[in-house]
N, C-alpha and C positions, 0 to 999 in steps of 0.2 A: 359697724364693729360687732366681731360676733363675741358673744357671752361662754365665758368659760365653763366648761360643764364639769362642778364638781361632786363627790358623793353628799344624799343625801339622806338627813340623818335627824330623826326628833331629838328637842331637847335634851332629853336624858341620856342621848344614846352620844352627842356631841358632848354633853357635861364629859364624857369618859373619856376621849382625845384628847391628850399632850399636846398634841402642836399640827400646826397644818391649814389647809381652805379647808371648808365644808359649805354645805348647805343646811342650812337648818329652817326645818318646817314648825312654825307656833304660830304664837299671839303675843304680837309688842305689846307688853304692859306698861313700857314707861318710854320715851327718850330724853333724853338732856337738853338742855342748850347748849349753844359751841364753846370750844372752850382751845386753849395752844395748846400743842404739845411742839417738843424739840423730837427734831429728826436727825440732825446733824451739828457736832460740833468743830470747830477751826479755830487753832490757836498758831499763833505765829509771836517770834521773841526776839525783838530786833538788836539784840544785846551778844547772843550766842548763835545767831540764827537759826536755831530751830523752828520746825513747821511743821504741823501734824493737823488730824482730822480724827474724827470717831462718829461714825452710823451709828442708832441705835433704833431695833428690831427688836421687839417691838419703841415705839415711840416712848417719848418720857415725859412725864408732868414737869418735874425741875431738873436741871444739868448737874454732872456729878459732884462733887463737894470738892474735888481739884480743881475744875471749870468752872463753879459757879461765881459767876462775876456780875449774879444778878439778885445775892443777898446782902450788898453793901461791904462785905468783908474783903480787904485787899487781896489780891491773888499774886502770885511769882512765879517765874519760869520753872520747870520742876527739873532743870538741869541746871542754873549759872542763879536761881533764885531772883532774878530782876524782876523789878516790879513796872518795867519798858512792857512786859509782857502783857497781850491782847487776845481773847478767845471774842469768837462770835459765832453767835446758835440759829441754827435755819429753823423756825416756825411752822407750824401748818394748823389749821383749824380741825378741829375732831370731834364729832359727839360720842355718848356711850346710850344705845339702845338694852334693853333689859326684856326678853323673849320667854314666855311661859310654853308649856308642852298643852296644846290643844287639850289631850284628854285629861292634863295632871296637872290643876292650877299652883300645885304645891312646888312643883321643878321649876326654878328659873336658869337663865343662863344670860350672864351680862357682856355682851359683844360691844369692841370699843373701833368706832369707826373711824379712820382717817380721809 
């Protein structure tokens, strides 16, 4: 499998990018241990039958506060309000690695891996 060749970019020069791949040339100063994140949401309401999904780009620590059906708080269909209504969240394991600029111990940049 070949390796996609993105630009590449020190610390500080990535800290300045909005969004995108990069490369970034440093020193891990930290990693994490794993940890979930949700990648995809699915709810379905067997009441109204509605049925829907939500991606979310980047990944999420907790599901949105209409979705969450994993702080004990009851949830309802957001059309007919039935509480028949069922979401379920796709998982994935992720660490977040934390990358200093070789010449500038002072620059970090915290890259979150999926």
């Amino acid at each position: 499998m070949a390796v996609a060749a993105y630009p590449r970019y020190s610390v500080s020069e990535a800290k300045k990018i909005k969004s995108g791949q990069v490369t970034v040339t440093g020193i891990i100063s930290s990693l994490s241990t794993q940890y979930w994140v949700i990648s995809n949401s699915k709810w379905e309401c067997p009441s109204c039958n509605q049925v829907g999904s939500q991606n979310y780009i980047p990944s999420r620590m907790f599901p949105p506060k209409h979705l969450d059906n994993t702080s004990g708080t009851e949830i309802k269909c957001f059309d007919c309000s039935s509480t028949a209504f069922t979401v379920s969240h796709e998982y994935h394991t992720a660490k977040t690695i934390q990358v200093i600029d070789a010449g500038n111990n002072h620059m970090k940049i915290t890259i979150h891996l999926k």
